[in-house]
C-alpha positions in Angstrom: 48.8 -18.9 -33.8 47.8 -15.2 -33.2 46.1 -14.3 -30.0 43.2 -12.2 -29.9 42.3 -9.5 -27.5 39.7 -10.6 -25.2 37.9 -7.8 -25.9 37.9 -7.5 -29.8 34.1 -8.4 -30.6 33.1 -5.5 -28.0 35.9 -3.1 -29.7 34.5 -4.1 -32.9 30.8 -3.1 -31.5 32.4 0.2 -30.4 33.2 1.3 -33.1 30.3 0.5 -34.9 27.9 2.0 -32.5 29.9 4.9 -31.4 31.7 8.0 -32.3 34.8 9.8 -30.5 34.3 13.4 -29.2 37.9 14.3 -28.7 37.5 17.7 -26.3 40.4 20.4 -25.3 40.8 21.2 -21.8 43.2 23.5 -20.1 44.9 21.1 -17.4 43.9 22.9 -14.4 40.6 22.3 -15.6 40.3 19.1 -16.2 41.9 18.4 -13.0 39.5 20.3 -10.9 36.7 18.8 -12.7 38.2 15.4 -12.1 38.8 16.2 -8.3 34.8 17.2 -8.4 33.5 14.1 -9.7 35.8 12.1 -7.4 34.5 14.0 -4.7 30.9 13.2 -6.0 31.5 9.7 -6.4 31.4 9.4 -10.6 33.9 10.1 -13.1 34.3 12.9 -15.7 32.8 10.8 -18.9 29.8 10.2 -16.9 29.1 13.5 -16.5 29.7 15.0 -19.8 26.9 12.0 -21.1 24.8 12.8 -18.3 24.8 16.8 -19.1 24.4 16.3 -22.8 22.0 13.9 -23.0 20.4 17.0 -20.6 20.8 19.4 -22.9 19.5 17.8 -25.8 16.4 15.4 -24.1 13.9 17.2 -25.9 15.5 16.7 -29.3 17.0 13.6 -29.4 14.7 10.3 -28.7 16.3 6.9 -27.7 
């Protein structure tokens, strides 16, 4: 009998409710922005969703 992943109904919600945003970074950016958010206590995804869901709060409604 195959075993499933005991995440496979909240992979399959994934990818039903969400979309990737694959994004580019030179390294020694995307290390110093990791090294920020450490220091700030959150992590880099957090940010980018908190700063575009800034950006677009007066045209996108939840």
């Amino acid at each position: 009998m195959e075993e499933k992943s005991k995440y496979a109904r909240q992979a399959a919600y994934n990818r039903r409710t969400y979309v990737r945003f694959p994004l580019d970074l030179k390294p020694d950016v995307l290390e110093t922005f990791k090294a920020k958010c450490a220091k700030n206590g959150t992590t880099p995804t957090t940010e980018i969703k908190r700063f575009i869901a800034e950006y677009c709060k007066d045209e996108v409604k939840e």
